[in-house]
mmJSON file of the N, C-alpha and C atoms, coordinates in Angstrom:
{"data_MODEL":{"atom_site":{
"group_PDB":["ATOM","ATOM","ATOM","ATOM","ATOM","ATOM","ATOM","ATOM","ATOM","ATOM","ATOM","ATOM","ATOM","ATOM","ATOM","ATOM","ATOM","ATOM","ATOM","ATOM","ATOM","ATOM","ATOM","ATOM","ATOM","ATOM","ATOM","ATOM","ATOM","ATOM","ATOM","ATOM","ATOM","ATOM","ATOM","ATOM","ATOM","ATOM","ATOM","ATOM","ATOM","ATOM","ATOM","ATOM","ATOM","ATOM","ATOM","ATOM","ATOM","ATOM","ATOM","ATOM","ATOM","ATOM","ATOM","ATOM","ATOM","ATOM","ATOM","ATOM","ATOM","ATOM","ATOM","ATOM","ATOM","ATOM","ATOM","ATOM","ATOM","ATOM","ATOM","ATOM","ATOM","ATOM","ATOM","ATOM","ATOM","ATOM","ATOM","ATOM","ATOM","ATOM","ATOM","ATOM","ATOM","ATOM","ATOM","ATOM","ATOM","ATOM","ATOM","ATOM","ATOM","ATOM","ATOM","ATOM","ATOM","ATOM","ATOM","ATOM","ATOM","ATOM","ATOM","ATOM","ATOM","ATOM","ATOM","ATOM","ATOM","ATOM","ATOM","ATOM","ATOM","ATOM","ATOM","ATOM","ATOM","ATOM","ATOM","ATOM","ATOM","ATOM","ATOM","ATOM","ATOM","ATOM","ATOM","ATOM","ATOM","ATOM","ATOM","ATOM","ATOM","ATOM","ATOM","ATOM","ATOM","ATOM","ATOM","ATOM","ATOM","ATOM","ATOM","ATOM","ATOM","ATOM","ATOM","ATOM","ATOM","ATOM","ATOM","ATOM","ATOM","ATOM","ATOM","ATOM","ATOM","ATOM","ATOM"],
"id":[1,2,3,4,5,6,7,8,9,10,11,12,13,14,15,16,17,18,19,20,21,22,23,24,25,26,27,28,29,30,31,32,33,34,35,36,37,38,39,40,41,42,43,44,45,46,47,48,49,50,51,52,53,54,55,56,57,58,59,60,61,62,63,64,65,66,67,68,69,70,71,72,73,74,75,76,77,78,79,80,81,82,83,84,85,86,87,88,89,90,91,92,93,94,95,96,97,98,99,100,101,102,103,104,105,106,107,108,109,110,111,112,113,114,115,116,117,118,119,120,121,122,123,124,125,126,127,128,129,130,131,132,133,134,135,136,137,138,139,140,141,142,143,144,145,146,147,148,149,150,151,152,153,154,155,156,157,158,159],
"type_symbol":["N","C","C","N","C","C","N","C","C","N","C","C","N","C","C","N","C","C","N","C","C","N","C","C","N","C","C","N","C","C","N","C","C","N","C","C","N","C","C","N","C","C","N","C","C","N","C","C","N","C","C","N","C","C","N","C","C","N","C","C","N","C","C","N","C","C","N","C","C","N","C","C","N","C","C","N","C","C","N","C","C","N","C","C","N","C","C","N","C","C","N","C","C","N","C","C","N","C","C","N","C","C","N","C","C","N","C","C","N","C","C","N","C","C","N","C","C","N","C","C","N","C","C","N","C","C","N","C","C","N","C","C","N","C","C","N","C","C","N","C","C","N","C","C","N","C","C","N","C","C","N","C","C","N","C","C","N","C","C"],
"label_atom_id":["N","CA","C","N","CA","C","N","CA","C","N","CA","C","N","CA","C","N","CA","C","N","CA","C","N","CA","C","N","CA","C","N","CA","C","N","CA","C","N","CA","C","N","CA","C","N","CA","C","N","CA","C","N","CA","C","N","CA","C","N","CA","C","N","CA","C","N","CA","C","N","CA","C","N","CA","C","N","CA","C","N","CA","C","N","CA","C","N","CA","C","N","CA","C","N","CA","C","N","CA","C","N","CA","C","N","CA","C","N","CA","C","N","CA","C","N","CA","C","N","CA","C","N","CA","C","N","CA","C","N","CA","C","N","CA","C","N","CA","C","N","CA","C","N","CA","C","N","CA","C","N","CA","C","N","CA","C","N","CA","C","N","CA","C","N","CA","C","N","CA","C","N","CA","C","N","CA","C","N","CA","C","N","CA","C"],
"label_alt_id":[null,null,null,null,null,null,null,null,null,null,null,null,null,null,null,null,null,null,null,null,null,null,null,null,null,null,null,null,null,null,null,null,null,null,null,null,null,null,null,null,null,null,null,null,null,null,null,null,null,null,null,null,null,null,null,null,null,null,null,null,null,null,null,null,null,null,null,null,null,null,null,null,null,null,null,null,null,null,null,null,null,null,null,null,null,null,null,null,null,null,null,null,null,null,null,null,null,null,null,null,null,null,null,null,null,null,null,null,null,null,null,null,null,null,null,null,null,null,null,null,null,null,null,null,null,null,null,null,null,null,null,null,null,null,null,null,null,null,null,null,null,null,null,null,null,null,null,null,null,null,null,null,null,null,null,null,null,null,null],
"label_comp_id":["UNK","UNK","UNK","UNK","UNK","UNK","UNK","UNK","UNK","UNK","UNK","UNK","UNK","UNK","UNK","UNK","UNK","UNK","UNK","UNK","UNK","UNK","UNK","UNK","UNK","UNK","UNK","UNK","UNK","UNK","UNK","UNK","UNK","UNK","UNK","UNK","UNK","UNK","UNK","UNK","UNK","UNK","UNK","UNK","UNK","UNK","UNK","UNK","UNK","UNK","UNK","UNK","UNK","UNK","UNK","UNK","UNK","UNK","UNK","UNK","UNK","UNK","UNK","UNK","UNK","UNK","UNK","UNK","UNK","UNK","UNK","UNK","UNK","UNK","UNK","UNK","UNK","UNK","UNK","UNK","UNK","UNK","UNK","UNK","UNK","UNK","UNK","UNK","UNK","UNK","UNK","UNK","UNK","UNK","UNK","UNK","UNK","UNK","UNK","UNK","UNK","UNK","UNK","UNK","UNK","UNK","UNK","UNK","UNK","UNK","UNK","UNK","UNK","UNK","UNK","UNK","UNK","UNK","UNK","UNK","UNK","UNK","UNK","UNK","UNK","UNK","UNK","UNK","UNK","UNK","UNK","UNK","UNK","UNK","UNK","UNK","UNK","UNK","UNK","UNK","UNK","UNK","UNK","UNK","UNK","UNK","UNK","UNK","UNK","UNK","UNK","UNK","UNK","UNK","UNK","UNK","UNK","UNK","UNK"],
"label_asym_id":["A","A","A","A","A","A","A","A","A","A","A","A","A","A","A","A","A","A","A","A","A","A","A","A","A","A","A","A","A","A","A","A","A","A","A","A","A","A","A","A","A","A","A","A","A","A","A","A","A","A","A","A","A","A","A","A","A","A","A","A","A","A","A","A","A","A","A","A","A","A","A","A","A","A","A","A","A","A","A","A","A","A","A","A","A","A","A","A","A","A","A","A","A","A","A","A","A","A","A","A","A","A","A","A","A","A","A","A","A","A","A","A","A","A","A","A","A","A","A","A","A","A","A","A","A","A","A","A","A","A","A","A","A","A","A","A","A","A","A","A","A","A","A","A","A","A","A","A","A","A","A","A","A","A","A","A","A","A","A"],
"label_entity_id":["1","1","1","1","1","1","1","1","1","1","1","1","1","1","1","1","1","1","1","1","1","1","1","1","1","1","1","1","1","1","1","1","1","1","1","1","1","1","1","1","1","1","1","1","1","1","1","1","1","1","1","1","1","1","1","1","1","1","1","1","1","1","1","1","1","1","1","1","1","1","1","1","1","1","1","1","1","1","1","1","1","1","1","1","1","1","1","1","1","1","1","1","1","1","1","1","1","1","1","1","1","1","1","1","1","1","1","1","1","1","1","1","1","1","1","1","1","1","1","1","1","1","1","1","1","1","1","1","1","1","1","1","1","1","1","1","1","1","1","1","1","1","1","1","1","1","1","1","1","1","1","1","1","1","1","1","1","1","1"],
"label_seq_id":[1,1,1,2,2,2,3,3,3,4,4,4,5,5,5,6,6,6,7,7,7,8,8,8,9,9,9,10,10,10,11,11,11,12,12,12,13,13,13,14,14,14,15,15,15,16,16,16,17,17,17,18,18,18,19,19,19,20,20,20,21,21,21,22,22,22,23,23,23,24,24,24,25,25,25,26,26,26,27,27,27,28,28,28,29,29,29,30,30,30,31,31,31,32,32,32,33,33,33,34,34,34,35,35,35,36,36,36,37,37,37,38,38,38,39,39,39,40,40,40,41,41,41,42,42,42,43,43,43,44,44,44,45,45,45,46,46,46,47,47,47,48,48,48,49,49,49,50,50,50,51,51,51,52,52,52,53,53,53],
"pdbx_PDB_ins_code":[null,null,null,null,null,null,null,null,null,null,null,null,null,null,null,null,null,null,null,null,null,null,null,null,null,null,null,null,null,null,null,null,null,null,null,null,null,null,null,null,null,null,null,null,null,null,null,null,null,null,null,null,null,null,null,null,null,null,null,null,null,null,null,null,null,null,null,null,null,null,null,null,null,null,null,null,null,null,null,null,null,null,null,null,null,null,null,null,null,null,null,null,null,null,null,null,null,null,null,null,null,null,null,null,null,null,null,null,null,null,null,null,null,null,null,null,null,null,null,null,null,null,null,null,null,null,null,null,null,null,null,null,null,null,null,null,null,null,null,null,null,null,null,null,null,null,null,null,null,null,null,null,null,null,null,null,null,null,null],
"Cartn_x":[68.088,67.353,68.229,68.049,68.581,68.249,69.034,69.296,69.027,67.644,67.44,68.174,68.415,69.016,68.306,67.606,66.914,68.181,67.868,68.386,69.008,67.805,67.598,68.472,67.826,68.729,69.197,69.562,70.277,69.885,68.596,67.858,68.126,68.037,67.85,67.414,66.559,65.772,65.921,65.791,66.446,64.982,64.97,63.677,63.983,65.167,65.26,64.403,64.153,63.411,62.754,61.893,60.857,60.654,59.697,59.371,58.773,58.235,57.245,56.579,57.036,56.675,55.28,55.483,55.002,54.132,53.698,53.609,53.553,55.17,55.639,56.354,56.269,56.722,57.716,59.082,60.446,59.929,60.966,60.721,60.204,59.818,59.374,60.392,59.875,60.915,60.704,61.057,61.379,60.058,60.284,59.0,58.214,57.559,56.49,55.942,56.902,56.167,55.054,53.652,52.433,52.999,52.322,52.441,52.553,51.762,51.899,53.053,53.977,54.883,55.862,56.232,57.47,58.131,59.52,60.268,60.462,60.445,60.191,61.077,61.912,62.809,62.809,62.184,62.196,60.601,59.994,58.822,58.687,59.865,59.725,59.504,59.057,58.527,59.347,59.136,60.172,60.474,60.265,61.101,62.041,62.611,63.7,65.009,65.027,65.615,66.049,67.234,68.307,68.937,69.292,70.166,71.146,71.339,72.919,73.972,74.932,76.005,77.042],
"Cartn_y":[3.578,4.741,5.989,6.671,8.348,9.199,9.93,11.083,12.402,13.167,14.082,15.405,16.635,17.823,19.398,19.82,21.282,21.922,23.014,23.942,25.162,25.307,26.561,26.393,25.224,25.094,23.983,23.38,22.182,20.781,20.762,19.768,18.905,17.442,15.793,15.384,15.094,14.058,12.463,11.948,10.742,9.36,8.822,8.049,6.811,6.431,5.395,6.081,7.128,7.55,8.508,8.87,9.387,10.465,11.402,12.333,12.047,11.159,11.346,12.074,13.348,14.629,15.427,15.078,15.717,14.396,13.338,12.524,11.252,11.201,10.338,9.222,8.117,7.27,6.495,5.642,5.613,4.522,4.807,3.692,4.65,5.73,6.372,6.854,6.731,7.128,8.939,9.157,10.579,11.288,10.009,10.16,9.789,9.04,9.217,10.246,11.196,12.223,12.434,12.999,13.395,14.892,15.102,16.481,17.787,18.019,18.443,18.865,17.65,17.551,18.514,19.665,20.877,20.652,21.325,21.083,21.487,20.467,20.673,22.047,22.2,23.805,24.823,25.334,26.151,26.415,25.152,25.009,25.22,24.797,24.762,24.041,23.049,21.804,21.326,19.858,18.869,18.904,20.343,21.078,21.532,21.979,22.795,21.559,20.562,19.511,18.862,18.22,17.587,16.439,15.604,14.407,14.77,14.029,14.171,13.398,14.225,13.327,13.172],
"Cartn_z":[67.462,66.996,67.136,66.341,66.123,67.376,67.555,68.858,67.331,67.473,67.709,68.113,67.202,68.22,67.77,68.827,68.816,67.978,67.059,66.803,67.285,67.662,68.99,70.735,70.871,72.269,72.584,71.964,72.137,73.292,72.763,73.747,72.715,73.3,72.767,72.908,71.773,72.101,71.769,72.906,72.74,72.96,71.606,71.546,72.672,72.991,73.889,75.507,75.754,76.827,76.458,75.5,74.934,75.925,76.344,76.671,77.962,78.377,79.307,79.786,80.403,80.817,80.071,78.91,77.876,76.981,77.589,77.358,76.052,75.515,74.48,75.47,75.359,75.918,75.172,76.448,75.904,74.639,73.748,72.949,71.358,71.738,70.189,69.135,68.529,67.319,67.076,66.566,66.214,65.253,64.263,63.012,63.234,64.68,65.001,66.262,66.456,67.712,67.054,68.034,67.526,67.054,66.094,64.425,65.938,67.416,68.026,68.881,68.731,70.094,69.752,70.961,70.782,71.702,71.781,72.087,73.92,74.757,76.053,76.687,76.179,76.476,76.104,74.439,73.81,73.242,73.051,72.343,70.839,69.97,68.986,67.971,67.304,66.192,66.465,65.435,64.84,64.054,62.941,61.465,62.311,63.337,63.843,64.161,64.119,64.729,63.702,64.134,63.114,64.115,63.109,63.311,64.264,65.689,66.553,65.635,65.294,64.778,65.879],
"occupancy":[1.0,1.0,1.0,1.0,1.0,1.0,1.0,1.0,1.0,1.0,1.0,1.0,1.0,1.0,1.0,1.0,1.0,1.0,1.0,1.0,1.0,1.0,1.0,1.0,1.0,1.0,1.0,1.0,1.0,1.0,1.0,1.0,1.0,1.0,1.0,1.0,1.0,1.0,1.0,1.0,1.0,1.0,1.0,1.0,1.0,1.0,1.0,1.0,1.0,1.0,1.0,1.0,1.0,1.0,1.0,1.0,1.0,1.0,1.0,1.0,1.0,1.0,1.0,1.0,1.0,1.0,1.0,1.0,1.0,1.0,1.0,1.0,1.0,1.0,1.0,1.0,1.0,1.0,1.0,1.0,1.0,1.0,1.0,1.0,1.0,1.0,1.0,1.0,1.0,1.0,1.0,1.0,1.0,1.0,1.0,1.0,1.0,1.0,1.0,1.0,1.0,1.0,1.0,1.0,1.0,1.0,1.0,1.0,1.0,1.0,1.0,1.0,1.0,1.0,1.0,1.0,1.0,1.0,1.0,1.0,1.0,1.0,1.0,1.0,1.0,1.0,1.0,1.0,1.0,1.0,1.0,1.0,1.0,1.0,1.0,1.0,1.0,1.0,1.0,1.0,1.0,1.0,1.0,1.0,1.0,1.0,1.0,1.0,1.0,1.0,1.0,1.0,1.0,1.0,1.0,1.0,1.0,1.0,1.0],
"B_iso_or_equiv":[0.0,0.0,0.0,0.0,0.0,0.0,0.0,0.0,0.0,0.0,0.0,0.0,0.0,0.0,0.0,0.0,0.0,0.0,0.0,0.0,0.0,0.0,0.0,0.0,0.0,0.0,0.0,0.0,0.0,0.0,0.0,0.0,0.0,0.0,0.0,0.0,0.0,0.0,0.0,0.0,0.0,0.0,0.0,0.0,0.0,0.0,0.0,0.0,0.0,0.0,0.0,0.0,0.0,0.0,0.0,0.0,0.0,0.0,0.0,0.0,0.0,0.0,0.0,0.0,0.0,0.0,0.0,0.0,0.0,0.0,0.0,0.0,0.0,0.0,0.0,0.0,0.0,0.0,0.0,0.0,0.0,0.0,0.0,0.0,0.0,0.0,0.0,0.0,0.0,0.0,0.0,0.0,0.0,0.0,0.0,0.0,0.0,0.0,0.0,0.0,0.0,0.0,0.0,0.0,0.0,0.0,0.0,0.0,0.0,0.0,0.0,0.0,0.0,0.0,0.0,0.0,0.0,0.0,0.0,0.0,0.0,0.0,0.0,0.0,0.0,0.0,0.0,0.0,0.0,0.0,0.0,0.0,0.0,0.0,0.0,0.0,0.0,0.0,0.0,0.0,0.0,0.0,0.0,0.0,0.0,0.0,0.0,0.0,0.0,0.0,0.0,0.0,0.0,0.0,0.0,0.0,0.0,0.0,0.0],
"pdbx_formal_charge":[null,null,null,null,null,null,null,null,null,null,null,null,null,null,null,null,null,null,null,null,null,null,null,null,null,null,null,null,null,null,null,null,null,null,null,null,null,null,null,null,null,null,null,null,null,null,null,null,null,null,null,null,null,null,null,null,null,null,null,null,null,null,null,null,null,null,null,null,null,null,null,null,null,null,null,null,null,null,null,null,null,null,null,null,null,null,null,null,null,null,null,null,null,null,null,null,null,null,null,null,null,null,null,null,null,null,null,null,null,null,null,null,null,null,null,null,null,null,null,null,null,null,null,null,null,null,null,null,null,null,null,null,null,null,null,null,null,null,null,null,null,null,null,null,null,null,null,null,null,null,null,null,null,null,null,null,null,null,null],
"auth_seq_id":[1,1,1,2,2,2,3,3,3,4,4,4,5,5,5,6,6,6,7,7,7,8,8,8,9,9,9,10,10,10,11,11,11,12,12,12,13,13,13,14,14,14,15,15,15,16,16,16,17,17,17,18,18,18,19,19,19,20,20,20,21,21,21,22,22,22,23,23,23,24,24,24,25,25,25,26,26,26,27,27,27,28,28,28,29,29,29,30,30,30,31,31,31,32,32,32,33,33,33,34,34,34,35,35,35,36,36,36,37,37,37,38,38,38,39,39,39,40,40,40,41,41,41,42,42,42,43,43,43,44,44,44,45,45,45,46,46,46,47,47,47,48,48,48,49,49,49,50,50,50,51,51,51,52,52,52,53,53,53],
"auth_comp_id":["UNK","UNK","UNK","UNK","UNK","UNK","UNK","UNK","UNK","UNK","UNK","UNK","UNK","UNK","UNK","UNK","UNK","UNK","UNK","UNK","UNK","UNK","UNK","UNK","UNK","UNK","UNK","UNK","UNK","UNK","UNK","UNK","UNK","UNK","UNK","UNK","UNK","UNK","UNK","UNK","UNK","UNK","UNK","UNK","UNK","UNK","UNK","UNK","UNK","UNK","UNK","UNK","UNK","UNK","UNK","UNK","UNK","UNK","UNK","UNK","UNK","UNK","UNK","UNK","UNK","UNK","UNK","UNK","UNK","UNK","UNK","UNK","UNK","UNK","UNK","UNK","UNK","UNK","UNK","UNK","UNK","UNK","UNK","UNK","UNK","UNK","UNK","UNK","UNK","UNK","UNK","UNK","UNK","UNK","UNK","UNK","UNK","UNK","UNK","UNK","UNK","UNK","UNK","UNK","UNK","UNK","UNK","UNK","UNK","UNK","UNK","UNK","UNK","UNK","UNK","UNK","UNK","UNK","UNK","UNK","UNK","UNK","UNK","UNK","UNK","UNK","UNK","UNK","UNK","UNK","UNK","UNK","UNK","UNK","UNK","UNK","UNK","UNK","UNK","UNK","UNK","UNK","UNK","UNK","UNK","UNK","UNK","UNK","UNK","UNK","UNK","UNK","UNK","UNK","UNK","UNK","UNK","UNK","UNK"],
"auth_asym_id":["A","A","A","A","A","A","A","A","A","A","A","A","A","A","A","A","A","A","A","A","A","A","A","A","A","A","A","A","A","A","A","A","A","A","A","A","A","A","A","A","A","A","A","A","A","A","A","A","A","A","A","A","A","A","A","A","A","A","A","A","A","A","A","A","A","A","A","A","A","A","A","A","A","A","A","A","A","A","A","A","A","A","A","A","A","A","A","A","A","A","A","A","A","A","A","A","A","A","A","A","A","A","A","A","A","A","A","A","A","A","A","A","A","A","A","A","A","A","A","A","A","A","A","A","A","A","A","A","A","A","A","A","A","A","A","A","A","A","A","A","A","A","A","A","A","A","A","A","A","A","A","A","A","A","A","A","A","A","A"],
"auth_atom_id":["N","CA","C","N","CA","C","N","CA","C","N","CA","C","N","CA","C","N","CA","C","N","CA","C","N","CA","C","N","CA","C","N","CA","C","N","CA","C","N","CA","C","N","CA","C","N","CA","C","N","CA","C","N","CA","C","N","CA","C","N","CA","C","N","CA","C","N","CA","C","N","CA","C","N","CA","C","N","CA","C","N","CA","C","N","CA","C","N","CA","C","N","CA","C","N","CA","C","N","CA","C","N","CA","C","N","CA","C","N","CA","C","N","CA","C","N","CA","C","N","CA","C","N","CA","C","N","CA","C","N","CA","C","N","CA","C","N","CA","C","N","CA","C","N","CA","C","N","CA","C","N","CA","C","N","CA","C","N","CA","C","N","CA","C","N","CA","C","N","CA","C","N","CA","C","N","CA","C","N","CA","C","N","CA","C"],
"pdbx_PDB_model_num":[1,1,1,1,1,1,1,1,1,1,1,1,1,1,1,1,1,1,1,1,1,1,1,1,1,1,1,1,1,1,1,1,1,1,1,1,1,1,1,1,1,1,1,1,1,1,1,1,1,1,1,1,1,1,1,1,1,1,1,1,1,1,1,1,1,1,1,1,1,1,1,1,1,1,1,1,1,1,1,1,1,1,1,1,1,1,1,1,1,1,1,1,1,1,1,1,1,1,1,1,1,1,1,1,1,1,1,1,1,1,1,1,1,1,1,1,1,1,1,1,1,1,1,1,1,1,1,1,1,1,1,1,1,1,1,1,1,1,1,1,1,1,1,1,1,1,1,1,1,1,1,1,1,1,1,1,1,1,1]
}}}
């Protein structure tokens, strides 16, 4: 699965350990975060976020 990267602050999200905190569990994919889930550092969507190359 794809590594995720904030725009804004350079958080990753990495579906192999999902969020927990915030509660997404490891294993999620990207295109399925809930339409809710922001970004645990900045708090900004999943329109702000792009592919880690």
């Amino acid at each position: 699965m794809k590594k995720y990267a904030c725009n804004f602050c350079s958080y990753v999200y990495d579906p192999e350990l999902g969020d927990e905190d915030n509660g997404v569990a490891p294993g999620t994919a990207f295109e399925d975060l809930p339409e809710d889930w922001l970004c645990p550092l900045c708090g900004v969507g999943t329109d702000e976020f792009e592919i880690e190359e």
